[in-house]
DSSP file (Angstrom, degrees, kcal/mol; ACC not computed):
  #  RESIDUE AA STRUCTURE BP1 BP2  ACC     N-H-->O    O-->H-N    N-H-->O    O-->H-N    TCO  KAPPA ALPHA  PHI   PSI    X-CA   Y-CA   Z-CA
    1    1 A X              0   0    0      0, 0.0     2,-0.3     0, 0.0    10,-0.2   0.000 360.0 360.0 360.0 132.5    0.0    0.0    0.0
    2    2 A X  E     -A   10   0A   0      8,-0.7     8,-7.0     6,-0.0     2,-0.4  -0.797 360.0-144.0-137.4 179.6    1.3    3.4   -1.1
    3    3 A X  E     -A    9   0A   0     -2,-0.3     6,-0.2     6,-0.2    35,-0.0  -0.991  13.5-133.8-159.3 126.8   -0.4    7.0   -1.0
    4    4 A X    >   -     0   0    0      4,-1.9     3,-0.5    -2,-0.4     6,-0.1   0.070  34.4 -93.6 -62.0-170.5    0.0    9.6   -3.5
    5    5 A X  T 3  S+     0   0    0      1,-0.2    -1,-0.1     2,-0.1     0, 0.0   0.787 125.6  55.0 -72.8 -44.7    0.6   13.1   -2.6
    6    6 A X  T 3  S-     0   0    0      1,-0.1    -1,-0.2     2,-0.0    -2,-0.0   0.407 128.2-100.4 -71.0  12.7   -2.8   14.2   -2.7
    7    7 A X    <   +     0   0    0     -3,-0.5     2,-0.4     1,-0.3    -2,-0.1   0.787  69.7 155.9  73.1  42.3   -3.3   11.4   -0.1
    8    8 A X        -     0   0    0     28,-0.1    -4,-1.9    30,-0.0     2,-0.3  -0.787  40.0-131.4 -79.9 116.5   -4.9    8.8   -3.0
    9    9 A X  E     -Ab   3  38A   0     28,-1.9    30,-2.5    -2,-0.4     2,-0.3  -0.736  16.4-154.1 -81.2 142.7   -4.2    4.9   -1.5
   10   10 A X  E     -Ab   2  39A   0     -8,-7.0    -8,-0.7    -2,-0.3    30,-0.2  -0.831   7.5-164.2 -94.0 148.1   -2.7    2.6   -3.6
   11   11 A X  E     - b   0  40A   0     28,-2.5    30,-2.0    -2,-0.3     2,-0.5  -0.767   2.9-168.8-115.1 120.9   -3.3   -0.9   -3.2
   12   12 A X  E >   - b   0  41A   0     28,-0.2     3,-1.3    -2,-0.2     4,-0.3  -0.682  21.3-132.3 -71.9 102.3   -1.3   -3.5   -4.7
   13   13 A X  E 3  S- b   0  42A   0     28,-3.7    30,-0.7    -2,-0.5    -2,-0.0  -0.682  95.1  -2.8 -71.2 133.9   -2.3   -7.3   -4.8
   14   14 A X  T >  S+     0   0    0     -2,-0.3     3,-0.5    28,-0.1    -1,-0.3   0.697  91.6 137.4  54.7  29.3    0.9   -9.1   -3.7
   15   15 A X  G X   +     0   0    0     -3,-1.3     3,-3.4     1,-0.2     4,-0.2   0.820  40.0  79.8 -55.7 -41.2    2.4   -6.4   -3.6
   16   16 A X  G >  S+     0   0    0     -4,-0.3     3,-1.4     1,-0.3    -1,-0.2   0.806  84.5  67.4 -37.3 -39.8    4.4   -7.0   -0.3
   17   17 A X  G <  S+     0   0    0     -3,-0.5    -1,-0.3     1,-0.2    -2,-0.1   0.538 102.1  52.6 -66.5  15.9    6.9   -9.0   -2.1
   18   18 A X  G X  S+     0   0    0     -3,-3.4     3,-2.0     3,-0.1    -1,-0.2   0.514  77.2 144.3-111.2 -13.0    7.8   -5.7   -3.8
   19   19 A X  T <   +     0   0    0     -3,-1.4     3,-0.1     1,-0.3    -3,-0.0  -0.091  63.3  15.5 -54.9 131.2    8.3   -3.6   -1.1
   20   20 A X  T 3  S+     0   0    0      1,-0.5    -1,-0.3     0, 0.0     2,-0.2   0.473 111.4  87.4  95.4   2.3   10.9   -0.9   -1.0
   21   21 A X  S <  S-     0   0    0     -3,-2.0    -1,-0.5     2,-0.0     2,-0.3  -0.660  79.6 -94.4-119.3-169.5   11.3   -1.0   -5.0
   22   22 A X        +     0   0    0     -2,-0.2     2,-0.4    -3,-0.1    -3,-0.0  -0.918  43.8 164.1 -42.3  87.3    9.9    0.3   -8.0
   23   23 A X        -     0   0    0     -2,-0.3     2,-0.1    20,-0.0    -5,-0.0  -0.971  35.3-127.1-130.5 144.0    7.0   -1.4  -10.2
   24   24 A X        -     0   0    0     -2,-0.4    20,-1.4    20,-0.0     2,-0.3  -0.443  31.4-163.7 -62.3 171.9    4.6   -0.9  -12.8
   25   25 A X  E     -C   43   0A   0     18,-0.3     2,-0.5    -2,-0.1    18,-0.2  -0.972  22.3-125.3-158.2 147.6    1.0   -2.0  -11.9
   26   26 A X  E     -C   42   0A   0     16,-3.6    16,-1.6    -2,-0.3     2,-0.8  -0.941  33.9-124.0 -89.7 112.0   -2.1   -2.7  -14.0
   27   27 A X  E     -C   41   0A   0     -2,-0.5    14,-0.2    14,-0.2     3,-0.1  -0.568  31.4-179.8 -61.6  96.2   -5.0   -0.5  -12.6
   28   28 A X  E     -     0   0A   0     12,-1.2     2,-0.2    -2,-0.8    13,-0.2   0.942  56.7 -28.0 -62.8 -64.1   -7.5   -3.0  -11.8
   29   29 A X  E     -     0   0A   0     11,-0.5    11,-1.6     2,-0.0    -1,-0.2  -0.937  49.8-133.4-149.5 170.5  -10.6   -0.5  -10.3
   30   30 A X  E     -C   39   0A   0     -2,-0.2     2,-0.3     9,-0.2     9,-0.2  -0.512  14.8-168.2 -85.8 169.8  -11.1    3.0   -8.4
   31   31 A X  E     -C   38   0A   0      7,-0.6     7,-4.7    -2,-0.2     2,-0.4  -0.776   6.7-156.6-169.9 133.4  -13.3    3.3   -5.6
   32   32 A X  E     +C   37   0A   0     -2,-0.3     2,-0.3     5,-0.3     5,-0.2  -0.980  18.5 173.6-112.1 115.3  -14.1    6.9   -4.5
   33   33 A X        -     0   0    0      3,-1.2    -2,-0.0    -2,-0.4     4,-0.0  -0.605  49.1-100.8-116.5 170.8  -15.2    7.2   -0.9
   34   34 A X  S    S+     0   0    0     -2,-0.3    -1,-0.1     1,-0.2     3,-0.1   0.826 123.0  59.4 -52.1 -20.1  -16.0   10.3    1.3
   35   35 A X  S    S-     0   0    0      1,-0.6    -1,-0.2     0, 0.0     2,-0.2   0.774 123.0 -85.3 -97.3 -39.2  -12.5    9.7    2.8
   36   36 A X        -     0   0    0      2,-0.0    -3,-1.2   -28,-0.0    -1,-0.6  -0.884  62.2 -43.0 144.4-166.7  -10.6   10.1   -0.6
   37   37 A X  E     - C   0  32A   0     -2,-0.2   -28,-1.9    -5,-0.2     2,-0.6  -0.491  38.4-166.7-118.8 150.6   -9.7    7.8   -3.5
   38   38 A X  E     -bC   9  31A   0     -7,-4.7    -7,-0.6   -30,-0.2     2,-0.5  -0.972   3.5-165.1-132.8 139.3   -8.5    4.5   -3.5
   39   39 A X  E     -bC  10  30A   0    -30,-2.5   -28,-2.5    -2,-0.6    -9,-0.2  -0.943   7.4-151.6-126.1 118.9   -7.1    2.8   -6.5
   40   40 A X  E     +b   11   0A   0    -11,-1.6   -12,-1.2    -2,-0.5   -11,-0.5  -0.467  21.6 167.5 -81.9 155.2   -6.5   -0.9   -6.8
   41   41 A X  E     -bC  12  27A   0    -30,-2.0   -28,-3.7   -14,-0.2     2,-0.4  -0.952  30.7-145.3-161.3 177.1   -3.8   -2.3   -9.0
   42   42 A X  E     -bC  13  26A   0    -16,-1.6   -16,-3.6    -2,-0.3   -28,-0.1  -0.995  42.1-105.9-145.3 135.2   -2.0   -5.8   -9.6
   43   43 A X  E  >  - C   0  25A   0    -30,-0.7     4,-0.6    -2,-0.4   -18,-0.3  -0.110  27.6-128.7 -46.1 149.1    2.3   -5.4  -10.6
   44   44 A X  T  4 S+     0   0    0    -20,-1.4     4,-0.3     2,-0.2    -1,-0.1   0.264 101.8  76.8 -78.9  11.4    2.7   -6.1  -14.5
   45   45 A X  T >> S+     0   0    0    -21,-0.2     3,-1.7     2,-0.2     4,-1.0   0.724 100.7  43.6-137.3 -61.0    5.5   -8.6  -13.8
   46   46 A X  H 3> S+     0   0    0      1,-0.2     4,-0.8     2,-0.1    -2,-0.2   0.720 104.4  59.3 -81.8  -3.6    2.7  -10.8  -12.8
   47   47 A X  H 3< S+     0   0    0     -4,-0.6    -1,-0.2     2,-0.2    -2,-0.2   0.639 107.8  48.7 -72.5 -55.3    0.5  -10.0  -15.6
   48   48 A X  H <4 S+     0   0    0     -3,-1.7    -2,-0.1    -4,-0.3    -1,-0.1   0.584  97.6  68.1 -96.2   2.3    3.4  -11.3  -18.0
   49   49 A X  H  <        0   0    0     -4,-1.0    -2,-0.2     1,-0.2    -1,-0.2   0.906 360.0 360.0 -73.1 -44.0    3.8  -14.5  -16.1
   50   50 A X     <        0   0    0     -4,-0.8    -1,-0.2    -3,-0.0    -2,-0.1   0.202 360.0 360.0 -31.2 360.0    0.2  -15.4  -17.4
């Protein structure tokens, strides 16, 4: 899980093995709540594993 500057969560499935680098991610859905925005996503690396 990361957060933009405008205080947007990311969340990444299986992301944890990823931690502390760099990845692309596939935007999977948005979800807008009262709280602010959250955007789900999955790395590309697994994406080309398929």
């Amino acid at each position: 899980m990361a957060y933009l500057e405008d205080g947007t969560m990311i969340v990444v499935d299986g992301g944890r093995r990823f931690l502390g680098e760099r990845i692309d991610v596939l935007v999977t859905s948005v979800l807008q709540t009262a709280a602010g925005r959250m955007i789900f996503a999955k790395p590309k690396l697994l994406e080309k594993a398929q």
